[in-house]
N, C-alpha and C positions, 0 to 999 in steps of 0.2 A: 332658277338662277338668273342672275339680271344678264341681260343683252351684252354687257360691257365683261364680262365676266368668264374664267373660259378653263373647262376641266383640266387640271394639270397630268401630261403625258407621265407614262412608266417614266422611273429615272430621273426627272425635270428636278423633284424635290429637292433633292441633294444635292444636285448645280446649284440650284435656286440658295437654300441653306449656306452652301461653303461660300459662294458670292456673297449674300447677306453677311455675312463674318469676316470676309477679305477685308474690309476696312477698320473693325473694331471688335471688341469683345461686348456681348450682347446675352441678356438673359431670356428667356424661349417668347415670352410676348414681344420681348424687343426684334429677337428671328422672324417672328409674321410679320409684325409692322413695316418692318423691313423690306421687306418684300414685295409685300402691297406698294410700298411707296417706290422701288425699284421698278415695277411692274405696270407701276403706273392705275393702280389696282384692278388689274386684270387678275392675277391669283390672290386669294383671301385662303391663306392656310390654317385650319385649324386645328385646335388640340390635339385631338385625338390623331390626325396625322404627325402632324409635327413632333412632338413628346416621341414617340417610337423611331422615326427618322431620326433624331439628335442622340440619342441613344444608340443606335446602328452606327451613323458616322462616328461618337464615339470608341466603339466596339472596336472599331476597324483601322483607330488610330489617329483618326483627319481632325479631329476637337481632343480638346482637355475641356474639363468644368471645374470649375469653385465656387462654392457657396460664400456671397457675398450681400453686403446689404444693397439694397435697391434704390430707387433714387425717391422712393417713398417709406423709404428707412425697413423695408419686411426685407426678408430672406428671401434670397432668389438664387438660384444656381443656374451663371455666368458661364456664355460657352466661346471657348477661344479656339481659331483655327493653330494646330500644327504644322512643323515643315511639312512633313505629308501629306498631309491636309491642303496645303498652297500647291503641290505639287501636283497631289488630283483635281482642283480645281483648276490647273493650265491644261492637264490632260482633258477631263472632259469639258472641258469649254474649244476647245479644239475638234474633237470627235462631235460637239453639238453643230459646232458651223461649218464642219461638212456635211451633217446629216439634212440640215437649214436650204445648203444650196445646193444639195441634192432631190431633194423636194421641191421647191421653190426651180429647179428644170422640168423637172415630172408635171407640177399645176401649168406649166408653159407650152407644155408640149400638146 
């Protein structure tokens, strides 16, 4: 793994995800890219993570999808955040930055 690059924690993904969608609806290569460039690419999500993550947030209500064309004319299935979905992403973005400066006293101490 390159130096600049950094395993993503339990849980992280799906902050990471519902943030990547808070601003737009996005087809699952558009959710990595996203990210990476959110992250400044420090995380590089791939497939085989992601795909199952977007499916779970799915599952659990926080995304819809529709198959839509892509911006290279193929079929791509477009995942949009829900009200619940906005709503777990204020929740845990809140429970991250206490966990953040919870930590960040602990590496101080």
């Amino acid at each position: 793994m390159p130096p600049d690059r950094a395993t993503l924690l339990q849980g992280t993904l799906d902050l990471l995800i519902l943030k990547a969608l808070s601003s737009a609806e996005l087809h699952g290569l558009g959710v990595s890219r996203r990210i990476e460039q959110i992250t400044g690419g420090t995380f590089v999500v791939q497939p085989g993570s992601l795909f199952p993550a977007l499916h779970r947030l799915e599952e659990a209500g926080w995304l819809t999808s529709a198959w839509e064309a892509s911006e290279n004319n193929r079929r791509a299935k477009y995942y949009k955040l829900t009200r619940a979905g906005r709503k777990q992403l204020g929740e845990a973005t809140e429970q991250w930055n206490r966990v953040a400066v919870a930590m960040a006293r602990a590496l101080e101490a």
